[in-house]
N, C-alpha and C positions, 0 to 999 in steps of 0.2 A: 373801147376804152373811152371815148368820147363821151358815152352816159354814164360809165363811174364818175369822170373830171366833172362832170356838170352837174351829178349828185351831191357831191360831195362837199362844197361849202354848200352846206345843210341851214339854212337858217331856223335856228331853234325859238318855240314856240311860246311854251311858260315859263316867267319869272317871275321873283321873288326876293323883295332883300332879305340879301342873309341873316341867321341867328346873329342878334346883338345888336344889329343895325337899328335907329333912331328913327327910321322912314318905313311905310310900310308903302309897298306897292304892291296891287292886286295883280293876278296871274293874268298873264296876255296881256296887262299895260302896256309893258315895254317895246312890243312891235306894233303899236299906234302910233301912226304917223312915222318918220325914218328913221331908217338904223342902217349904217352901213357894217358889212363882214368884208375884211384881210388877213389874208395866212398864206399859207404855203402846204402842197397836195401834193404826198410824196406816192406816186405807182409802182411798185416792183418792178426790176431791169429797166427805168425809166428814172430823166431827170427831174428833181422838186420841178413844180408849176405854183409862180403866185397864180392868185384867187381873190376875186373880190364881189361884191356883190350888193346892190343899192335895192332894198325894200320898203315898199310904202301900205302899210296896216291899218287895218281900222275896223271895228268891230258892228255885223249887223245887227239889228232889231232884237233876234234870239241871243244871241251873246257868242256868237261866232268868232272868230277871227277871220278876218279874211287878209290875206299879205299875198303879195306881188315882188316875187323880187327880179332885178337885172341881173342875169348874171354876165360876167365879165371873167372869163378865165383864158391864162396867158397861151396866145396862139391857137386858140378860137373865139366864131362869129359870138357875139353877144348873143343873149335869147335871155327869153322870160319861164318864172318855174312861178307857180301857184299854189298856195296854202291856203285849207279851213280846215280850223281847227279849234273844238268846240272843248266843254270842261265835262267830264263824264261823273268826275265823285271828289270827295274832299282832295286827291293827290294824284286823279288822273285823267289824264284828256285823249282824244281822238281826233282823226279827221284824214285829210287826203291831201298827197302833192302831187302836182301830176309826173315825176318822174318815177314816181312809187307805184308798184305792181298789184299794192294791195294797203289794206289801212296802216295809216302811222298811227303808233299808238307813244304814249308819253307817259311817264311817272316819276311823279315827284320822290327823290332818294335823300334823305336830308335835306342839307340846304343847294341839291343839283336837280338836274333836272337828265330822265336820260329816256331817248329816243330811237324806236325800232323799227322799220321796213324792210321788206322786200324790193329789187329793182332787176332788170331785167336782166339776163345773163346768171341768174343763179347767185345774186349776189346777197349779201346780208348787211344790212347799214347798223352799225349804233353809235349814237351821241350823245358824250355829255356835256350838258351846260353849267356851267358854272358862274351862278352871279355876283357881283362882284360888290362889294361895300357901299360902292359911290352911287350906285341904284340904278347908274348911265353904261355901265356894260359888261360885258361877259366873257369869258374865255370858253372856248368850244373845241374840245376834243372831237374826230371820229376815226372809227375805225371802220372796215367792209372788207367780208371775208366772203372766200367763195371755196365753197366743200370744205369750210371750217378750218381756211388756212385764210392769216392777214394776208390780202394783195393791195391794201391802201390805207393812209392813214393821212390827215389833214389836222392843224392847230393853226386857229383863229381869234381874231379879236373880234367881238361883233359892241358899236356902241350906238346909241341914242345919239342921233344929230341935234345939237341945240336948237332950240326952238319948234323942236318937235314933239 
């Protein structure tokens, strides 16, 4: 259970403000430089666990993403999870996290953004993002199912620290 809890505040990768929105922000802006993730990680026959999690992003030379985030989930050690994650077509990106079994893959759905892996124990992650007006943050659903039954679900805030 410990690599679903550690999975699972997912920090998500491309945004975009919404249809209607006055600001345009290019995809993968928003996790340059900080953004912290809070919510709450609910496990089957187990009780909610907040979750939080401090990422620091920045893009290499190819147009990479590269993010670091800490995570912090309640009643276990801190550790580090790792994203790159690159733009593949006009509405979709790729890349790797190292708690993922095999590639993350991303596509844009409207104005969401939703997210697919594998992780170990047969599990199946997806999340959506959903960006939010003010262009500073996102609401993140996830879900992970194993043999096509929910055994987790997690709802987060994730935002743009000022000055970041």
């Amino acid at each position: 259970m410990r690599t679903l809890r550690g999975a699972l505040l997912v920090v998500c990768i491309a945004l975009a403000t919404p249809a209607g929105s006055q600001t345009t922000v290019r995809p993968l802006d928003f996790f340059q430089g900080t953004t912290v993730s809070e919510g709450t990680l609910r496990v089957v026959l187990k009780d909610p666990v907040r979750t939080r999690s401090v990422s620091r992003g920045s893009l290499d030379p190819n147009g990479t993403l590269v993010l670091v985030q800490r995570v912090e989930d309640e009643g276990e050690p801190p550790r580090d999870r790792h994203w790159r994650i690159r733009q593949t077509g006009p509405r979709t990106y790729s890349g790797t996290m190292s708690e993922a079994t095999g590639p993350v893959s991303v596509e844009q759905v409207g104005a969401r953004y939703r997210f697919r892996f594998k992780m170990k124990g047969n599990l199946s992650v997806e999340q959506w993002l959903a960006p939010q007006a003010d262009g500073r943050t996102a609401s993140s659903t996830i879900s992970v199912r194993k043999f096509g039954m929910v055994v987790a679900t997690s709802q987060a805030t994730i935002r743009k620290v000022a000055g970041a």
